[in-house]
DRENKOL-681219 format. One record per atom (N, C-alpha, C, O): residue number from 1; residue in three letters; atom name; x, y, z. Coordinates in nm, 3 decimals. Each point is the difference from the previous one (the first is absolute). Example, Ala and Ser with C-alpha at 12.3 -4.5 7.8 and 13.67 -1.06 7.14 Angstrom:
% residues 2
{atom 1,"ALA","N",{1.319,-0.569,0.780}} {atom 1,"ALA","CA",{-0.089,0.119,0.000}} {atom 1,"ALA","C",{0.090,0.120,0.000}} {atom 1,"ALA","O",{0.104,-0.002,0.066}} {atom 2,"SER","N",{-0.139,0.107,-0.138}} {atom 2,"SER","CA",{0.082,0.119,0.006}} {atom 2,"SER","C",{-0.077,0.109,0.073}} {atom 2,"SER","O",{0.051,0.111,0.017}} 
END
This chain:
% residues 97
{atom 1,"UNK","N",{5.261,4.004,11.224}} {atom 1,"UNK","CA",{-0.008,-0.056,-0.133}} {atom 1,"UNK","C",{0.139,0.000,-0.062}} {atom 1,"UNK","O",{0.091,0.082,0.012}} {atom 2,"UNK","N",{-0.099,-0.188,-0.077}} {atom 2,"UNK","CA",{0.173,-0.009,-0.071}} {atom 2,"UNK","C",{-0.037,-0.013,-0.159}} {atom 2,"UNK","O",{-0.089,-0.058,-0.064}} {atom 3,"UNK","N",{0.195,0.136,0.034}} {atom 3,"UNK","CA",{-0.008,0.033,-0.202}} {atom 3,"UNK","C",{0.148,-0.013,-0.060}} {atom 3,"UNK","O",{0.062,0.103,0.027}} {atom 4,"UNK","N",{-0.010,-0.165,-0.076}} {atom 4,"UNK","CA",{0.093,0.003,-0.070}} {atom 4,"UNK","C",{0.008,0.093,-0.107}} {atom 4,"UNK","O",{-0.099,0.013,-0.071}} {atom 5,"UNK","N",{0.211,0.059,0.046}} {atom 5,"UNK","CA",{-0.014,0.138,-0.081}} {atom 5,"UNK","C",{0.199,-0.010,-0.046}} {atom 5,"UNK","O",{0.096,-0.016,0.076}} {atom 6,"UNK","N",{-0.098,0.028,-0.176}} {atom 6,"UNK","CA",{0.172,-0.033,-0.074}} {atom 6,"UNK","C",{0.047,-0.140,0.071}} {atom 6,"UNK","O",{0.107,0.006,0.061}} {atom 7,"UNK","N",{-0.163,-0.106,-0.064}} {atom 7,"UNK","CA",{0.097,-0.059,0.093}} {atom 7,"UNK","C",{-0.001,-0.035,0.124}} {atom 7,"UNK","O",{0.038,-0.110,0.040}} {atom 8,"UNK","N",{-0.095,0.228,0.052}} {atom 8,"UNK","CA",{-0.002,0.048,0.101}} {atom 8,"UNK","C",{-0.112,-0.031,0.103}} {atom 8,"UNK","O",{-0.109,0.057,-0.016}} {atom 9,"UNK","N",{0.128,-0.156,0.139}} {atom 9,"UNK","CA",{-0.114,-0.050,0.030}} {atom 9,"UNK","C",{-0.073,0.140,0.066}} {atom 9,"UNK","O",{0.095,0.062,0.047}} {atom 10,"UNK","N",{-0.202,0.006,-0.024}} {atom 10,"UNK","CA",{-0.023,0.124,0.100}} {atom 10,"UNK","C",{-0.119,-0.015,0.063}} {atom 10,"UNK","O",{-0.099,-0.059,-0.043}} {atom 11,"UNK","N",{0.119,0.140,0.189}} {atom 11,"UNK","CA",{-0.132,-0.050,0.070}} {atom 11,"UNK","C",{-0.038,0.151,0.020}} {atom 11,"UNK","O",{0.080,0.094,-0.007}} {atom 12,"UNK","N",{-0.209,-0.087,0.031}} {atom 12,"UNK","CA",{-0.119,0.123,0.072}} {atom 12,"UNK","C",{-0.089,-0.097,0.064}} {atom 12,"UNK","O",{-0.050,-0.111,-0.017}} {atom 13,"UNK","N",{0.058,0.262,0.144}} {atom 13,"UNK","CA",{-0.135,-0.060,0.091}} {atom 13,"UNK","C",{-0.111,0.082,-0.064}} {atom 13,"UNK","O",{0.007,0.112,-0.048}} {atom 14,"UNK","N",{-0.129,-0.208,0.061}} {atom 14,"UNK","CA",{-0.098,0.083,-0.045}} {atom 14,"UNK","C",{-0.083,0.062,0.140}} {atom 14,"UNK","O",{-0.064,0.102,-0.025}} {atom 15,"UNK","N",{0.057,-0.144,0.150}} {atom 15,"UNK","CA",{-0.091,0.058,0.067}} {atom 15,"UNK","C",{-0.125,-0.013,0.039}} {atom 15,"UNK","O",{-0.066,0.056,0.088}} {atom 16,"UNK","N",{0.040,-0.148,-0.175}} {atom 16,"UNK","CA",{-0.145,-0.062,0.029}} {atom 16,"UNK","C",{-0.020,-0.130,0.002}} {atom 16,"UNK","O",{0.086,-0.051,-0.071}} {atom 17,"UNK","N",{-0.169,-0.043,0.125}} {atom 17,"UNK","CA",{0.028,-0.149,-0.011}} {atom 17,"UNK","C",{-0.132,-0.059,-0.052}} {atom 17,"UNK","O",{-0.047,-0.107,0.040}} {atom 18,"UNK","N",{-0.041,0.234,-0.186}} {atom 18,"UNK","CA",{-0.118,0.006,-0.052}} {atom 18,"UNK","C",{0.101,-0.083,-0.117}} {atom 18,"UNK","O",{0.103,0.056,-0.037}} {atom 19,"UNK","N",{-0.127,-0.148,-0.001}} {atom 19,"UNK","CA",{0.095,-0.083,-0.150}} {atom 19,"UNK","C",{-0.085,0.042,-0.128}} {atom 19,"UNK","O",{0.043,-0.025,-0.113}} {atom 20,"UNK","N",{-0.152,0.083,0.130}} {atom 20,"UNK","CA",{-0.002,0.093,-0.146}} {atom 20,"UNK","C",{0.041,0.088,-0.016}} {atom 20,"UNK","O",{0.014,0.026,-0.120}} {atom 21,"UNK","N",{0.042,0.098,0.235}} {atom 21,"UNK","CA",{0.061,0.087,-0.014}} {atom 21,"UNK","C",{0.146,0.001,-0.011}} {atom 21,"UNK","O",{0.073,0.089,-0.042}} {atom 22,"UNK","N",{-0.046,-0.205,0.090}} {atom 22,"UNK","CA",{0.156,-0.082,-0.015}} {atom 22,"UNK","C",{0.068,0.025,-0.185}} {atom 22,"UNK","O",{0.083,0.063,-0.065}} {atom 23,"UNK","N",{-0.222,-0.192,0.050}} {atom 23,"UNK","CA",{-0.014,-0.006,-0.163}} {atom 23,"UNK","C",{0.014,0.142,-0.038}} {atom 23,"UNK","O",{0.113,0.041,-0.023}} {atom 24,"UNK","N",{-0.210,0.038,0.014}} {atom 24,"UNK","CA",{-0.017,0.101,-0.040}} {atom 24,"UNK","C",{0.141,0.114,-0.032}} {atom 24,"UNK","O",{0.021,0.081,-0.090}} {atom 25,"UNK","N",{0.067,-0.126,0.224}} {atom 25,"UNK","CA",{0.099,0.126,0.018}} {atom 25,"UNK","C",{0.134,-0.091,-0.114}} {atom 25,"UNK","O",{0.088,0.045,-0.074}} {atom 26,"UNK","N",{-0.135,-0.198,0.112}} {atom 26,"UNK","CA",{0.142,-0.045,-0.044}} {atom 26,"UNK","C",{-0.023,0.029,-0.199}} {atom 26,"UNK","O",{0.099,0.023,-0.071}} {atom 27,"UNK","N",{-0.233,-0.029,0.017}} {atom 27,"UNK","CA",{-0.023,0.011,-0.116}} {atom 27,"UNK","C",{0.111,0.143,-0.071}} {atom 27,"UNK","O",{0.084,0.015,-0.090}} {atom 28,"UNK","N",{-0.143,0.054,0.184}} {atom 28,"UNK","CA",{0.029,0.158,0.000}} {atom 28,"UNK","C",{0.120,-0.003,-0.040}} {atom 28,"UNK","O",{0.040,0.052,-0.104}} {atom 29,"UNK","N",{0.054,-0.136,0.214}} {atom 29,"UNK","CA",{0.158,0.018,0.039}} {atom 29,"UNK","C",{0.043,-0.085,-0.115}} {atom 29,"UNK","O",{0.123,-0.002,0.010}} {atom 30,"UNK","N",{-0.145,-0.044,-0.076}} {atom 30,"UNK","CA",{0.025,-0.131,-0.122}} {atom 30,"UNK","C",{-0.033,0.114,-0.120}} {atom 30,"UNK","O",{0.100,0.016,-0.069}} {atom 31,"UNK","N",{-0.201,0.059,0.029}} {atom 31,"UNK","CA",{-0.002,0.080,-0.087}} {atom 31,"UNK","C",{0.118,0.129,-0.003}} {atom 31,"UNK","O",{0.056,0.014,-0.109}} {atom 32,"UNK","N",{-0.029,0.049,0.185}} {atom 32,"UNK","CA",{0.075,0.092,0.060}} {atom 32,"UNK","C",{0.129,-0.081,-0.034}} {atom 32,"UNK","O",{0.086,0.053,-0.071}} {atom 33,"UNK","N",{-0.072,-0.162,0.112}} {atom 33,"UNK","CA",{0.178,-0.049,-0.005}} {atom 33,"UNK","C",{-0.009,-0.043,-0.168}} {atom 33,"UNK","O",{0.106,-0.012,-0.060}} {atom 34,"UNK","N",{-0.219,-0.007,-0.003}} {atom 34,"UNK","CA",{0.042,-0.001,-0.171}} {atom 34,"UNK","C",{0.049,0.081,-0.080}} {atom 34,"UNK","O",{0.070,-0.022,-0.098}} {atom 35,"UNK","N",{-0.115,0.142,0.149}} {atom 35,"UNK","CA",{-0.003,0.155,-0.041}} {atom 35,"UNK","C",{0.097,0.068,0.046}} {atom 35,"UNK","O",{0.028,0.116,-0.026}} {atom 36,"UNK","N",{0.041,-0.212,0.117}} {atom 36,"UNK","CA",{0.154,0.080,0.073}} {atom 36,"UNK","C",{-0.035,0.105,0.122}} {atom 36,"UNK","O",{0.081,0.058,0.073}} {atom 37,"UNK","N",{-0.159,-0.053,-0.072}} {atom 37,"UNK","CA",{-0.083,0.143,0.140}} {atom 37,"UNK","C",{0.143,-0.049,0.085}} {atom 37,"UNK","O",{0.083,-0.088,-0.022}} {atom 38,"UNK","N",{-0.096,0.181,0.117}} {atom 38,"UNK","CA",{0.137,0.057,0.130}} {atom 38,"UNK","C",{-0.089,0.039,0.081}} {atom 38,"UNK","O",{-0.079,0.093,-0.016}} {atom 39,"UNK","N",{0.087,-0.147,0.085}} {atom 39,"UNK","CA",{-0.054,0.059,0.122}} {atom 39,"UNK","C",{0.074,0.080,0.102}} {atom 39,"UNK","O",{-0.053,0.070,0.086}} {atom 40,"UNK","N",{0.230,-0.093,-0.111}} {atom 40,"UNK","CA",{0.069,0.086,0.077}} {atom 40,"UNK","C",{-0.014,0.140,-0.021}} {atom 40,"UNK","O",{0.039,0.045,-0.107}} {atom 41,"UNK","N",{-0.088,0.030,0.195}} {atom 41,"UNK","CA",{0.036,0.116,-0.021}} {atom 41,"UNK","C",{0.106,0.097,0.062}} {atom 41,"UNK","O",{-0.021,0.103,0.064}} {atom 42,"UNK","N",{0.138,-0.159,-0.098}} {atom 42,"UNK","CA",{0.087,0.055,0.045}} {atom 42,"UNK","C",{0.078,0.016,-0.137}} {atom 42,"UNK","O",{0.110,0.055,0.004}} {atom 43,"UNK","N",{-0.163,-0.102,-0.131}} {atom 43,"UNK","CA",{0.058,0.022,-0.107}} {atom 43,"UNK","C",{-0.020,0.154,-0.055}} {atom 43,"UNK","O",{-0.109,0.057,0.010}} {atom 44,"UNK","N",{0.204,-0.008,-0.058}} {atom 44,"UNK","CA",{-0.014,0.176,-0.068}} {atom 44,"UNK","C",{-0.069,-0.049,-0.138}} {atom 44,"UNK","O",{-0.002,-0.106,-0.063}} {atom 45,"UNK","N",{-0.059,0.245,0.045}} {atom 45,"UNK","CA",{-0.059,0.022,-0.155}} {atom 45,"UNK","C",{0.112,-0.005,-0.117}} {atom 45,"UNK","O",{-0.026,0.015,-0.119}} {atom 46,"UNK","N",{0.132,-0.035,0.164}} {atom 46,"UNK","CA",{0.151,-0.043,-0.129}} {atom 46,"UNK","C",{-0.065,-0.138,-0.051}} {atom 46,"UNK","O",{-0.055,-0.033,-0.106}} {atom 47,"UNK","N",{0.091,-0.050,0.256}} {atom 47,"UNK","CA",{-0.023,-0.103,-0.049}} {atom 47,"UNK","C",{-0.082,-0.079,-0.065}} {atom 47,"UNK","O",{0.034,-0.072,-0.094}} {atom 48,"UNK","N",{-0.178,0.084,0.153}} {atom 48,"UNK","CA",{-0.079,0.011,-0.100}} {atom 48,"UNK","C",{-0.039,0.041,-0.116}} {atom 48,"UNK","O",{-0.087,-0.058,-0.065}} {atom 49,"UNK","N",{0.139,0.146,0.032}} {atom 49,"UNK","CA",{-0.003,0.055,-0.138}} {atom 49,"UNK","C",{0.121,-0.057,-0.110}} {atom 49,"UNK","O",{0.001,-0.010,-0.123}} {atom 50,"UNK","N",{0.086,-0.017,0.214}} {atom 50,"UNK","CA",{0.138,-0.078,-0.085}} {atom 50,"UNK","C",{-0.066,-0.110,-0.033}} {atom 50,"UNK","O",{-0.019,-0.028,-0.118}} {atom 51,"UNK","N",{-0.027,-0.053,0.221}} {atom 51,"UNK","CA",{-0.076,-0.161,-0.042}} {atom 51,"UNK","C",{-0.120,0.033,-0.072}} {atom 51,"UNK","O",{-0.059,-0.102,-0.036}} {atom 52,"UNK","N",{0.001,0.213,0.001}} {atom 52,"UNK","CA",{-0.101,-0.030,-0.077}} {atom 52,"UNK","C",{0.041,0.044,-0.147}} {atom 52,"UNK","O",{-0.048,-0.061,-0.095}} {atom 53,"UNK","N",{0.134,0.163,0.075}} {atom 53,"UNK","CA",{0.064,0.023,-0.133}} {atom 53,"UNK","C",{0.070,-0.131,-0.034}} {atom 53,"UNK","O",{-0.045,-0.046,-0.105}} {atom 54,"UNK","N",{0.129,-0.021,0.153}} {atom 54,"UNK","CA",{0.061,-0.148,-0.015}} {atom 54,"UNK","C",{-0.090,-0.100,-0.052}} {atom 54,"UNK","O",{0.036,-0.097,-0.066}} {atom 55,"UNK","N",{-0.123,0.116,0.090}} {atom 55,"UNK","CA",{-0.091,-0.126,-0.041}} {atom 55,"UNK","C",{-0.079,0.097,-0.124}} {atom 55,"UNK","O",{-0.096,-0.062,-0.044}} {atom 56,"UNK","N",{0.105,0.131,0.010}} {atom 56,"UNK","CA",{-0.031,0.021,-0.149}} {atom 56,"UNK","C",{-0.097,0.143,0.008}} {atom 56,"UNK","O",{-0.018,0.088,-0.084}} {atom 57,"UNK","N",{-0.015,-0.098,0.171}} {atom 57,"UNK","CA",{-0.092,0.147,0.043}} {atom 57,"UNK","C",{0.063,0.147,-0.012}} {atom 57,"UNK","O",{0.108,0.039,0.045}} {atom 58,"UNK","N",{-0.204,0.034,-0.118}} {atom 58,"UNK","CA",{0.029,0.120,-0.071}} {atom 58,"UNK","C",{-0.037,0.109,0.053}} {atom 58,"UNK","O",{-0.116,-0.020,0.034}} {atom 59,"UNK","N",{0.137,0.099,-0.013}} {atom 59,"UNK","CA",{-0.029,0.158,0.065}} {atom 59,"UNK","C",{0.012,0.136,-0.069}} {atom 59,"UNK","O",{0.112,0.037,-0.035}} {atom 60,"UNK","N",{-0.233,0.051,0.008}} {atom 60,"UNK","CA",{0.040,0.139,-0.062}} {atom 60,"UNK","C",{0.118,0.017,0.037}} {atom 60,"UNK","O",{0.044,-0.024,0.112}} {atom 61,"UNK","N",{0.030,0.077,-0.231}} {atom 61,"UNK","CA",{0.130,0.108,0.142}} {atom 61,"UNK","C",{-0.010,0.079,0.067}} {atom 61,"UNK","O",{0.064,0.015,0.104}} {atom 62,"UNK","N",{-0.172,0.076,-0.162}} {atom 62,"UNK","CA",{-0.027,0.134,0.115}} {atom 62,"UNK","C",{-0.056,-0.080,0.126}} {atom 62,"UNK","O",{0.062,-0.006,0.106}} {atom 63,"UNK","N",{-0.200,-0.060,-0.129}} {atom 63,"UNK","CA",{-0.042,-0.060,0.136}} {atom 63,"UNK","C",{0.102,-0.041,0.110}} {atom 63,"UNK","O",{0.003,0.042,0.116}} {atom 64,"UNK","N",{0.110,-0.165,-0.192}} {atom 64,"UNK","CA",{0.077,-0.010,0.042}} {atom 64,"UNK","C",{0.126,0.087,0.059}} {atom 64,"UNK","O",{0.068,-0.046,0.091}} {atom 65,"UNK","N",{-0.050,0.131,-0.129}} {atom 65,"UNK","CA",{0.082,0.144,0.086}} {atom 65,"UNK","C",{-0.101,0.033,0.105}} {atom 65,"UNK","O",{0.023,0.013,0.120}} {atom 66,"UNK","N",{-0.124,-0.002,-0.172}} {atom 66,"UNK","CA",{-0.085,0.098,0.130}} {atom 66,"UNK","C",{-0.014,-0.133,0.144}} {atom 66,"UNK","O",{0.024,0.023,0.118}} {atom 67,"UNK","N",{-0.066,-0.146,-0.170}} {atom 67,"UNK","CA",{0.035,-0.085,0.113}} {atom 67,"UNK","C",{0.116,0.010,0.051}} {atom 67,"UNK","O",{0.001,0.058,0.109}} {atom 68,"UNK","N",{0.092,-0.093,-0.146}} {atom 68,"UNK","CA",{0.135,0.020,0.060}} {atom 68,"UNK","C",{0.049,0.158,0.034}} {atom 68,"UNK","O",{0.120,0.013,0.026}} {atom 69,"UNK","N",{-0.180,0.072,-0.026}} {atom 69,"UNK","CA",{0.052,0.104,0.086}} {atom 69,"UNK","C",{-0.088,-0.007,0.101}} {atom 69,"UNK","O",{0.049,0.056,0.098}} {atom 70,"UNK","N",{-0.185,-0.111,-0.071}} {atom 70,"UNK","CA",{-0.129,-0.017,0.123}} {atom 70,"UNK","C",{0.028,-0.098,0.051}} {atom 70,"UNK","O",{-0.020,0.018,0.120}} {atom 71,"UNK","N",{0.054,-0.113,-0.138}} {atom 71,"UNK","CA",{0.041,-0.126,0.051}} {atom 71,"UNK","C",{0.109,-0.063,0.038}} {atom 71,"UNK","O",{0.025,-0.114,0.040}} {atom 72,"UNK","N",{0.055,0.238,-0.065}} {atom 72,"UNK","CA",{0.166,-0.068,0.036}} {atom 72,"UNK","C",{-0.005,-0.043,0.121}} {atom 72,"UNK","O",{-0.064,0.064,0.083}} {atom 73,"UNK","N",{0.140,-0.203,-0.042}} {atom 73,"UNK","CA",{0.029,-0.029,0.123}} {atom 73,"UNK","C",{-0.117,-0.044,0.074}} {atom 73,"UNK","O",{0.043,-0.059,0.100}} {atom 74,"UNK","N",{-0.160,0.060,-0.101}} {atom 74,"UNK","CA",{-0.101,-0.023,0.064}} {atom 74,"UNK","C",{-0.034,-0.127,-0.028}} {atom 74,"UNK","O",{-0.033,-0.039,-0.112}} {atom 75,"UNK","N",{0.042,-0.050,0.244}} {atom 75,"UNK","CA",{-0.041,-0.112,0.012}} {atom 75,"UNK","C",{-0.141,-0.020,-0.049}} {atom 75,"UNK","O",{-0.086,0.087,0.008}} {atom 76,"UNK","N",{0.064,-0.229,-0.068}} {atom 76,"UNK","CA",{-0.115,-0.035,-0.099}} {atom 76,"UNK","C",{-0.169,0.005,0.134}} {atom 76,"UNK","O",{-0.121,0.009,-0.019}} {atom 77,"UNK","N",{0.216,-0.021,0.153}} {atom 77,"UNK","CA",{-0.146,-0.033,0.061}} {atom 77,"UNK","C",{-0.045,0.141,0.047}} {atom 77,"UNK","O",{-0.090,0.007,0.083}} {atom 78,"UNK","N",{0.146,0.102,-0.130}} {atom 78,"UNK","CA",{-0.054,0.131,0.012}} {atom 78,"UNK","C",{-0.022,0.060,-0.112}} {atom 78,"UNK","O",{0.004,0.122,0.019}} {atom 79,"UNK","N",{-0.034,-0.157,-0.164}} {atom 79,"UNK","CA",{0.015,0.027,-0.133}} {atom 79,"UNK","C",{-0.157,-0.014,0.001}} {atom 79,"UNK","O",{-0.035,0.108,-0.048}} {atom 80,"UNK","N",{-0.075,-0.178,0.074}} {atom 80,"UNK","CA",{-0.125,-0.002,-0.031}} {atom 80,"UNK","C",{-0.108,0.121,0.086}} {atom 80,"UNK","O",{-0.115,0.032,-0.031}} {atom 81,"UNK","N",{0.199,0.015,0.142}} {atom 81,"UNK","CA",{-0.096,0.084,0.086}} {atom 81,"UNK","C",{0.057,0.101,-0.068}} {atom 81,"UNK","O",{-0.036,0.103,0.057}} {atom 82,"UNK","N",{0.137,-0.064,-0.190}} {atom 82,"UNK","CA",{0.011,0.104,-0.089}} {atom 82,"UNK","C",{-0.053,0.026,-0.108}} {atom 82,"UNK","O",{-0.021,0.113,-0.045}} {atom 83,"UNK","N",{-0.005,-0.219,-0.006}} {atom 83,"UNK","CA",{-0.063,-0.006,-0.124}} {atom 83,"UNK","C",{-0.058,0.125,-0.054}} {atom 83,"UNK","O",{0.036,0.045,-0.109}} {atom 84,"UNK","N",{-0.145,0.026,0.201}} {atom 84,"UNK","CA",{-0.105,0.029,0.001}} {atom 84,"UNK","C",{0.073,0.139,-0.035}} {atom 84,"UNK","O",{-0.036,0.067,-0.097}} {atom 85,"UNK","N",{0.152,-0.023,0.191}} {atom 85,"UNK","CA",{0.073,0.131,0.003}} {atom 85,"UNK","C",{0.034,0.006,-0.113}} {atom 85,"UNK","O",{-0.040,0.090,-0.074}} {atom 86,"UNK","N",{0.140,-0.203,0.029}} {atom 86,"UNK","CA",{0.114,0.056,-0.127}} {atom 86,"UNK","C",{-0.116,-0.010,-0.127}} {atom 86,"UNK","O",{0.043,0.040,-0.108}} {atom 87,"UNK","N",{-0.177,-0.087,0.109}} {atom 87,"UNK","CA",{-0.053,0.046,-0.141}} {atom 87,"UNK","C",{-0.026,0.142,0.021}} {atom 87,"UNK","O",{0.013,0.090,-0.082}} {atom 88,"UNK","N",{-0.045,-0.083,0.181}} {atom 88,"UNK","CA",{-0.064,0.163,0.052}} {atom 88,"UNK","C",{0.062,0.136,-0.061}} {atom 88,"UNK","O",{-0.037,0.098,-0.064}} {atom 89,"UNK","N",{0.219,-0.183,0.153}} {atom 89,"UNK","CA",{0.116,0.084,-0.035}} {atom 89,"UNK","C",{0.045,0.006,-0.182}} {atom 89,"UNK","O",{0.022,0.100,-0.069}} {atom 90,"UNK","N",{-0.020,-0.223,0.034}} {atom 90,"UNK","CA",{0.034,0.000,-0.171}} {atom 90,"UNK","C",{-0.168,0.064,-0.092}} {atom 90,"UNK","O",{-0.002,0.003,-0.123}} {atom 91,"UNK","N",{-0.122,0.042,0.204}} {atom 91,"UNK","CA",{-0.087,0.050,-0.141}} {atom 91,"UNK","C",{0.029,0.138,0.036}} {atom 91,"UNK","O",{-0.015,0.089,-0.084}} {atom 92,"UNK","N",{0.072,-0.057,0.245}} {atom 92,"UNK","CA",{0.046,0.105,-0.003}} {atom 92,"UNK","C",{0.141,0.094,-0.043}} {atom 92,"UNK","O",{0.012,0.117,0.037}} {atom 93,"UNK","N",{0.115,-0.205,-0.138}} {atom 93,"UNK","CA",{0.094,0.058,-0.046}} {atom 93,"UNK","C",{-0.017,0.060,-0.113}} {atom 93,"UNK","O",{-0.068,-0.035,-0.097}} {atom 94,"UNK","N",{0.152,0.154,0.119}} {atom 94,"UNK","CA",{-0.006,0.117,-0.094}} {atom 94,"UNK","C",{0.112,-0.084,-0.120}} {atom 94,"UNK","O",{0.120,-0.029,0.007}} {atom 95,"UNK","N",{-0.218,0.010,-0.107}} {atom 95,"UNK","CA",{0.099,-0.075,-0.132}} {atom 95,"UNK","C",{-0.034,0.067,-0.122}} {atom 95,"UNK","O",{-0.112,0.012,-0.050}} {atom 96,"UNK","N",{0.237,0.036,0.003}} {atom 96,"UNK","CA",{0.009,0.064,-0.144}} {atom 96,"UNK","C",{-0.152,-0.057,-0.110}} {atom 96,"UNK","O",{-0.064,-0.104,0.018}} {atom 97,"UNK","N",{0.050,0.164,-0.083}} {atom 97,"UNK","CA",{-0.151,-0.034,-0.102}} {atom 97,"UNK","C",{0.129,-0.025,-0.108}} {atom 97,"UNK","O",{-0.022,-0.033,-0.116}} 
END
């Protein structure tokens, strides 16, 4: 399937030669490229977080410290099988009352 995205002509195979599921995936991939989604995951949690403060998006500061000391450096496509840890780890910090 081919999608133009910035400009940019781009192709994916989909894998199946079912054309509703074609439809189906290319819908997907057309919503996702409005919303800016990355699929690279070879991008770090900087960057993402730089591009999402840039575009107007706001963050506690504390939250924001505690991400960036859990997340430094860690590529975005290993950031979701954490999730689960760093809330674990942040209801478990010892923080002044």
């Amino acid at each position: 399937m081919w999608l133009t995205i910035d400009g940019q002509k781009q192709r994916r195979a989909t894998g199946t030669e079912d054309p509703d599921k074609t439809a189906e995936m290319l819908a997907e991939w057309r919503d996702q490229a409005k919303v800016g989604f990355r699929k690279d995951a070879r991008l770090r949690y900087e960057e993402i977080r730089e591009d999402y403060l840039s575009n107007g998006g706001k963050i506690q500061e504390s939250i924001r410290r505690d991400l960036d000391g859990y997340f430094k450096n860690i590529r975005i496509g290993a950031i979701g099988d954490n999730l689960d840890a760093f809330r674990e780890w942040r209801d478990n910090l010892d923080r002044p009352e």
